[in-house]
C-alpha positions as CSV (number, residue, x, y, z in Angstrom):
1,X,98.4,-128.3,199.2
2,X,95.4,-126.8,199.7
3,X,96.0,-123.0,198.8
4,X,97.3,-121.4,195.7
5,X,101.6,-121.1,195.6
6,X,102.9,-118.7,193.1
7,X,106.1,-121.3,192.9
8,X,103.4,-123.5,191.1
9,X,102.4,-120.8,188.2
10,X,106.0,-120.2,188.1
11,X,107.4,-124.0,187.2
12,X,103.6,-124.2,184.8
13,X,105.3,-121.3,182.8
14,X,108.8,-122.0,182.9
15,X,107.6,-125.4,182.0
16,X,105.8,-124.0,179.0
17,X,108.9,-121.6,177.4
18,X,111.0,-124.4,177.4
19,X,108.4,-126.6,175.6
20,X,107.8,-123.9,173.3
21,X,111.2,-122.6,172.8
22,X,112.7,-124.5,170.5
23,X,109.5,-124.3,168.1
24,X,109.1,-120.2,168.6
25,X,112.1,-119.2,168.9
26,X,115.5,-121.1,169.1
27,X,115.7,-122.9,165.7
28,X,114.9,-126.4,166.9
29,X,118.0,-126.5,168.9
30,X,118.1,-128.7,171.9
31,X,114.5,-129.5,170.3
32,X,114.3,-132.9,172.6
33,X,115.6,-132.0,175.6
34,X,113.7,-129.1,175.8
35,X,110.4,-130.4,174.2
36,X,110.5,-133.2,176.9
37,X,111.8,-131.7,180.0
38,X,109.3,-128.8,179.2
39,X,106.8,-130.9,179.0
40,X,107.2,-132.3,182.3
41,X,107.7,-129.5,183.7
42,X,104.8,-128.1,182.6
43,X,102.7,-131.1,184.0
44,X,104.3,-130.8,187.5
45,X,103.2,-127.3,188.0
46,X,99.5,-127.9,186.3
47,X,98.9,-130.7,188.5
48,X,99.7,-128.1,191.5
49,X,98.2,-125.4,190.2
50,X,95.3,-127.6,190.4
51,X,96.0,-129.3,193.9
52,X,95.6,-132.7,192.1
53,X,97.6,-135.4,193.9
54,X,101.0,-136.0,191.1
55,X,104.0,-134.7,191.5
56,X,105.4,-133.4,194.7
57,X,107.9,-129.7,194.3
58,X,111.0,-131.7,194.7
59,X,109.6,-133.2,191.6
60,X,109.2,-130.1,190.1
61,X,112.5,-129.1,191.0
62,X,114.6,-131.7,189.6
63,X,112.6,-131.4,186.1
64,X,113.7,-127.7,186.2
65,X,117.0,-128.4,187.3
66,X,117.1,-131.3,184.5
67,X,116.3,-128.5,181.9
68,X,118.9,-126.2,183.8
69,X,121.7,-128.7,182.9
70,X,120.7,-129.4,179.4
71,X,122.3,-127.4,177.4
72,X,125.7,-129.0,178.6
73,X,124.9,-132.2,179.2
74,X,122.7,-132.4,175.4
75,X,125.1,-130.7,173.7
76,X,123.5,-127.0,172.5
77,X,125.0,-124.7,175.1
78,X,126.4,-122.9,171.8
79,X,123.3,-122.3,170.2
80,X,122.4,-119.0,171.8
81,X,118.6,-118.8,172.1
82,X,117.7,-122.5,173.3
83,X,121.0,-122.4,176.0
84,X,119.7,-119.2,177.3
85,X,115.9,-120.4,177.3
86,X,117.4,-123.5,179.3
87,X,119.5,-121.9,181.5
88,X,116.6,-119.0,182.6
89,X,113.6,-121.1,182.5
90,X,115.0,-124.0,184.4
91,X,117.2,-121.6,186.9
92,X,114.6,-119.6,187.7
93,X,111.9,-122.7,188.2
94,X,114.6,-124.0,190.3
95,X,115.2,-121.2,192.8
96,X,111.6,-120.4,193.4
97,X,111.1,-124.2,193.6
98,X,113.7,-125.4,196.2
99,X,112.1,-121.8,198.0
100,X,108.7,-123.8,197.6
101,X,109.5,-126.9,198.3
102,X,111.8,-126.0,201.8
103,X,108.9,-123.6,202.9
104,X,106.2,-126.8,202.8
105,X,108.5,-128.6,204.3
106,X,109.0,-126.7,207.4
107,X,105.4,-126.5,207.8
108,X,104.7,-122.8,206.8
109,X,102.6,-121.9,204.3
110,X,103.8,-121.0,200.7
111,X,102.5,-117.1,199.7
């Protein structure tokens, strides 16, 4: 992609809080999970935010939907701060990115 997508600042930062999350502010739980998956994240929307050929937004997408399900499928859904981090970060990366991802797909171009 050749132009600038909001969708791809929005996975970079979503990306980021969940890497950071567990550090900053949600007393190291689901500190794996969330470190890794964050990370990747993060990487996904860089790479697009600097139209470097890497990951595609379905990529992108299943990363945040991977951090989405974390909490439940790792085990921390109880522990309030890094659940909700999961759950917001990775929802709302995976909204905006199946928007993305459909909107490049049928050939228009993404605001």
């Amino acid at each position: 992609m050749d132009r600038f997508a909001w969708q791809d600042g929005v996975a970079f930062l979503a990306g980021l809080a969940a890497l950071l999350a567990p550090e900053l502010w949600a007393d190291d739980a689901g500190k794996q999970p969330l470190m890794v998956l964050g990370a990747l994240l993060t990487a996904a929307g860089l790479y697009a935010l600097l139209g470097a050929a890497g990951p595609t937004a379905w990529t992108a997408t299943a990363f945040a939907l991977l951090i989405f399900v974390a909490p439940w499928a790792f085990g921390f859904s109880g522990q309030d701060a890094g659940a909700w981090t999961a759950w917001i970060a990775g929802g709302v990366a995976t909204i905006v990115g199946v928007w993305g991802a459909t909107q490049a797909r049928g050939g228009k171009a993404a605001a």
